[in-house]
C-alpha positions in Angstrom: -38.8 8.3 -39.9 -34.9 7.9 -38.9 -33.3 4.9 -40.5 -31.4 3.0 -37.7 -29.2 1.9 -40.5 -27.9 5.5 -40.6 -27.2 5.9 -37.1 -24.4 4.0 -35.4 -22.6 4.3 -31.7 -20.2 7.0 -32.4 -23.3 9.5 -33.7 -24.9 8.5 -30.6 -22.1 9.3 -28.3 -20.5 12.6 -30.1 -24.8 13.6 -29.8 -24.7 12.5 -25.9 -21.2 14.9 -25.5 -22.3 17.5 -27.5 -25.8 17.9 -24.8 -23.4 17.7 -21.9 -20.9 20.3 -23.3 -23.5 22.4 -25.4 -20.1 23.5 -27.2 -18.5 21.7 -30.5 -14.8 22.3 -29.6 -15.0 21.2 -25.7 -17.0 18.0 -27.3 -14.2 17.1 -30.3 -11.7 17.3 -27.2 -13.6 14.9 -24.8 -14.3 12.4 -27.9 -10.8 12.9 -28.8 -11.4 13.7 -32.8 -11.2 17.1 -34.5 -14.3 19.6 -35.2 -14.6 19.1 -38.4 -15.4 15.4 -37.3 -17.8 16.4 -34.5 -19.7 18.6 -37.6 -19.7 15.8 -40.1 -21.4 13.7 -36.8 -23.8 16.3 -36.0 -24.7 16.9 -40.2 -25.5 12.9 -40.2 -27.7 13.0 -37.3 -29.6 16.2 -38.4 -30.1 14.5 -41.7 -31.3 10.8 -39.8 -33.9 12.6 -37.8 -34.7 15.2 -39.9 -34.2 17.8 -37.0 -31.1 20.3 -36.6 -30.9 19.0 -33.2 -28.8 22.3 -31.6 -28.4 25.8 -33.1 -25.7 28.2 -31.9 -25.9 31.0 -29.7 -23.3 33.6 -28.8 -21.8 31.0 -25.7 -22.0 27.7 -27.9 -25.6 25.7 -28.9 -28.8 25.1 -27.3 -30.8 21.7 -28.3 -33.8 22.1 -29.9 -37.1 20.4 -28.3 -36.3 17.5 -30.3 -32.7 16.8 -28.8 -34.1 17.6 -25.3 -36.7 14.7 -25.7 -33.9 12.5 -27.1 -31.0 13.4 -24.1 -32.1 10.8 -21.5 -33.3 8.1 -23.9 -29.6 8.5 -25.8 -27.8 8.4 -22.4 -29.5 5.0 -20.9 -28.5 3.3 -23.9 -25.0 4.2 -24.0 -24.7 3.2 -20.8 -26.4 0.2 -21.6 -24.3 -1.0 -24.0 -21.4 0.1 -22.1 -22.5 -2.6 -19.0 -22.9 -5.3 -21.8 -19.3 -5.0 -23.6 -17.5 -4.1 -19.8 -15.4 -7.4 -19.0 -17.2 -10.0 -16.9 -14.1 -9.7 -14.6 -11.5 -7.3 -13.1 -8.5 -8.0 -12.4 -6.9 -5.0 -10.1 -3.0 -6.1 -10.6 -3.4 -6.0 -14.3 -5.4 -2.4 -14.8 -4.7 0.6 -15.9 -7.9 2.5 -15.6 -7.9 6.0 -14.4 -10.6 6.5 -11.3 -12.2 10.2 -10.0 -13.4 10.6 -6.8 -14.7 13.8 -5.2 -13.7 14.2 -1.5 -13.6 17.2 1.2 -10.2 17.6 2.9 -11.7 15.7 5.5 -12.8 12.4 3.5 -9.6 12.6 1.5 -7.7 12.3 5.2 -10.3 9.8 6.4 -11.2 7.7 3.2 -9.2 7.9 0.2 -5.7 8.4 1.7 -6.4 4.6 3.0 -7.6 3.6 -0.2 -4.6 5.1 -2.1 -2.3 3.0 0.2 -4.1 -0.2 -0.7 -4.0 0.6 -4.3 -0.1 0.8 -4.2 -0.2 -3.0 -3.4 -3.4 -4.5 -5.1 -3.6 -2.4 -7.7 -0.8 -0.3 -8.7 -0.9 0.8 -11.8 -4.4 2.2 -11.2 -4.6 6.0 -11.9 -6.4 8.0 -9.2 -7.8 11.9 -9.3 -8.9 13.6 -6.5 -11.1 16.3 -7.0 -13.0 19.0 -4.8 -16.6 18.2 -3.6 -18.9 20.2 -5.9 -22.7 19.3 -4.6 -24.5 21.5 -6.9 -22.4 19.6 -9.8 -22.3 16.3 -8.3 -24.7 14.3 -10.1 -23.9 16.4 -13.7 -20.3 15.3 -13.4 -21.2 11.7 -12.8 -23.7 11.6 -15.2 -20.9 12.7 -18.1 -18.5 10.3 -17.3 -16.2 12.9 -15.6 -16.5 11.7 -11.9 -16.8 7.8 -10.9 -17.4 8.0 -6.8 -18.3 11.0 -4.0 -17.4 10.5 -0.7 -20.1 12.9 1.0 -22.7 12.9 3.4 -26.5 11.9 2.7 -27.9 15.3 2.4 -25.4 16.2 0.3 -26.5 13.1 -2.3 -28.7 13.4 -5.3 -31.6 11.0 -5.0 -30.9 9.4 -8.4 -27.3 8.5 -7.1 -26.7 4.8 -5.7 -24.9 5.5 -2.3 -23.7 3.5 0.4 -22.7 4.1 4.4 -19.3 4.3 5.5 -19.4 5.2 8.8 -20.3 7.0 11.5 -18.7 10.2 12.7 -18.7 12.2 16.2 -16.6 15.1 17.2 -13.9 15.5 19.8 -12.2 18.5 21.0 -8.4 18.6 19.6 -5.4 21.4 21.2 -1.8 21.5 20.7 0.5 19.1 23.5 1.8 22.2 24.9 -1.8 23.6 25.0 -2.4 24.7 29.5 -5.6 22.2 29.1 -3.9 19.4 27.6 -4.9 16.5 29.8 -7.1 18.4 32.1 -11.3 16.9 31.8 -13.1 19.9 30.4 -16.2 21.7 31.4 -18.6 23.8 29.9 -17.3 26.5 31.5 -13.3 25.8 30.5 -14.2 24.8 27.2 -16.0 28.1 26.5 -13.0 30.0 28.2 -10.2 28.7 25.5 -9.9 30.6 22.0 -11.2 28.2 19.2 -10.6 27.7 15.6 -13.5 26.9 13.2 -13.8 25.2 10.1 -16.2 27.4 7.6 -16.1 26.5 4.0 -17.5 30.0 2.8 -14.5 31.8 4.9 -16.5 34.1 6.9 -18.2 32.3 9.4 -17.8 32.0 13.0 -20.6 29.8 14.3 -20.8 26.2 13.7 -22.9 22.6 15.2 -20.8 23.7 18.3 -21.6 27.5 18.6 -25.9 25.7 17.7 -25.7 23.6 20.6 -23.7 25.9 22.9 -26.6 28.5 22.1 -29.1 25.8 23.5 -27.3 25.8 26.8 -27.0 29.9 27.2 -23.3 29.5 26.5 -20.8 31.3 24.3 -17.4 30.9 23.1 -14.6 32.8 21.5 -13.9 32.1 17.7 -10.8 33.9 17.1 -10.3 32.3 13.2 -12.4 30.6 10.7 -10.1 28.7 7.9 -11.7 26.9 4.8 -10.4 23.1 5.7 -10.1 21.0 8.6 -6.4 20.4 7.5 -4.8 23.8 7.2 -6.6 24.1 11.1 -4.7 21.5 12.2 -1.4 23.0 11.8 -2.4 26.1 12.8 -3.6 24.3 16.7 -0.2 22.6 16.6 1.4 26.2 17.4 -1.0 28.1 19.3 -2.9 27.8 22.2 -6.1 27.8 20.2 -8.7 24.3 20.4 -11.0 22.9 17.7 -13.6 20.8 17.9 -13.1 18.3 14.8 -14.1 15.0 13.6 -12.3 11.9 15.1 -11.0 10.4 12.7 -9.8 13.5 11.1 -6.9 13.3 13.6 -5.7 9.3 13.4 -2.2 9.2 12.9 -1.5 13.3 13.6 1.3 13.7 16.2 1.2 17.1 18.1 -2.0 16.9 19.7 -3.8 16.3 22.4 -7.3 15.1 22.7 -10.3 16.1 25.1 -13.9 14.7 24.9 -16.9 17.1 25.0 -18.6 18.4 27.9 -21.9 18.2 26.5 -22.8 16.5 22.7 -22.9 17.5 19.2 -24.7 15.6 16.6 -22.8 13.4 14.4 -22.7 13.0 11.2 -23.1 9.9 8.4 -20.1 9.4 5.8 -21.5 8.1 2.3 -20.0 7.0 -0.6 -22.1 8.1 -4.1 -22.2 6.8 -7.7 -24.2 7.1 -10.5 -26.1 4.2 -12.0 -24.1 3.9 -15.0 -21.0 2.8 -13.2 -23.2 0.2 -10.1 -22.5 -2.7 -12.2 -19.0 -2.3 -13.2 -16.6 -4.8 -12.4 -14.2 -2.1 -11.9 -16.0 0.0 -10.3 -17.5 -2.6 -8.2 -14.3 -3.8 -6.8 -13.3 -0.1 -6.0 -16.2 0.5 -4.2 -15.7 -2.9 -1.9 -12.6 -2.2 -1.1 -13.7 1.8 0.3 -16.1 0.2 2.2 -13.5 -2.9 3.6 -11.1 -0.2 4.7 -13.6 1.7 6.1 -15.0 -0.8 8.3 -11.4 -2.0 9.8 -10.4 1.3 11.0 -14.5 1.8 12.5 
């Protein structure tokens, strides 16, 4: 039997990194000690629980049964004990935490840019890092420590993630100033006469919600480029006469453009926010996510 006198914090966590980063070096880096260190850790912990706990392989280590049964266990309690020593408080002028949220071009325009703006005056030595949305990742990341918020949709959310609504989005039809419809009421027939732009994260696609619904109605229309971000489509409308069918609050704030509504409607879509239970109670983290959501609701 292990003797609890022989295990303290530090084993626990530099166990904890090494199952998320199955790989000595990458965990010495995150726990900010050498190898040698890690080693010394892992040789404690093999000789507490009588167990080697990971053995190597040609791409790192693999756990053994005995660390698998121990991951989630090891991981609550951590996160446990980091709720019960986090301050009672926060206060946002005086912090200098560091902050990660994963956002699409999209909620990066519509969400965090805002947010980022507030910070500069409440809280402005607060360090923020944007990162791509990675849904296949998403709850791994959060679950290491090494993302704090998502701003994503619902179906895009792991179940085990806390997660909150934003807002709700609907598309409208966007073309440059100069663009010969500018102004003019569209039609299904008009709308399906212009030369679109399309949004397709993979880079090859050419049919959307729109071309889904449009489908539905016996219509068709031209798609005469696919780009990988709502953004980079923008600029592209602004000197062509190309339209785009984009979500509303994409374009707040964007001179250049002219607006149309739809001739016939395309489902919306819900904007989350996502975090991982470790964080929910987190007086940081806490008043982060309050003030997403307070931004978020004065501009709905």
């Amino acid at each position: 039997m292990a003797n609890i006198r022989n295990i303290d914090l530090n084993l626990l966590r530099a166990f904890d990194t090494l199952m998320d980063e199955r790989n000595v070096s990458r965990a010495a880096e995150r726990l900010s000690v050498t190898q040698p260190a890690v080693s010394g850790m892992l040789t404690r912990l093999r000789n507490s629980l009588n167990d080697p706990l990971f053995t190597r392989s040609q791409h790192g280590i693999n756990p053994t049964l005995r660390a698998l049964e121990l991951a989630d266990p090891v991981k609550k309690i951590l996160s446990e004990i980091e709720s019960i020593l986090a301050p009672t408080t926060f206060d946002p002028k005086g912090s200098t935490m560091a902050f990660s949220i994963a956002a699409t071009d999209y909620a990066l325009k519509a969400v965090v840019t805002p947010l980022i703006y507030a910070l500069q005056e409440e809280a402005p030595d607060i360090q923020i890092s944007i990162q791509p949305i990675n849904d296949v990742q998403l709850f791994a990341l959060m679950e290491r420590g090494q993302l704090d918020l998502a701003i994503t949709t619902p179906d895009a959310a792991h179940k085990e993630l806390r997660a909150k609504t934003l807002f709700e989005e609907s598309y409208i039809c966007i073309m440059a100033d100069g663009h010969p419809m500018a102004g003019k009421k569209l039609t299904v027939g008009n709308f399906c006469s212009m030369k679109h732009g399309i949004v397709s994260f993979s880079g090859n696609a050419f049919h959307g919600v729109t071309d889904t619904v449009l489908d539905s109605l016996g219509r068709h229309r031209h798609v005469s480029i696919s780009v990988p971000n709502f953004l980079s489509l923008i600029e592209v409308l602004k000197n062509c006469e190309l339209c785009a069918v984009v979500p509303r609050k994409l374009i707040i704030g964007i001179d250049g453009l002219a607006t149309a509504e739809l001739p016939f409607d395309i489902p919306g879509f819900s904007k989350i926010m996502a975090w991982h239970e470790r964080t929910h109670y987190s007086p940081a983290h806490i008043w982060i996510r309050e003030k997403v959501y307070q931004l978020c609701s004065e501009e709905s």
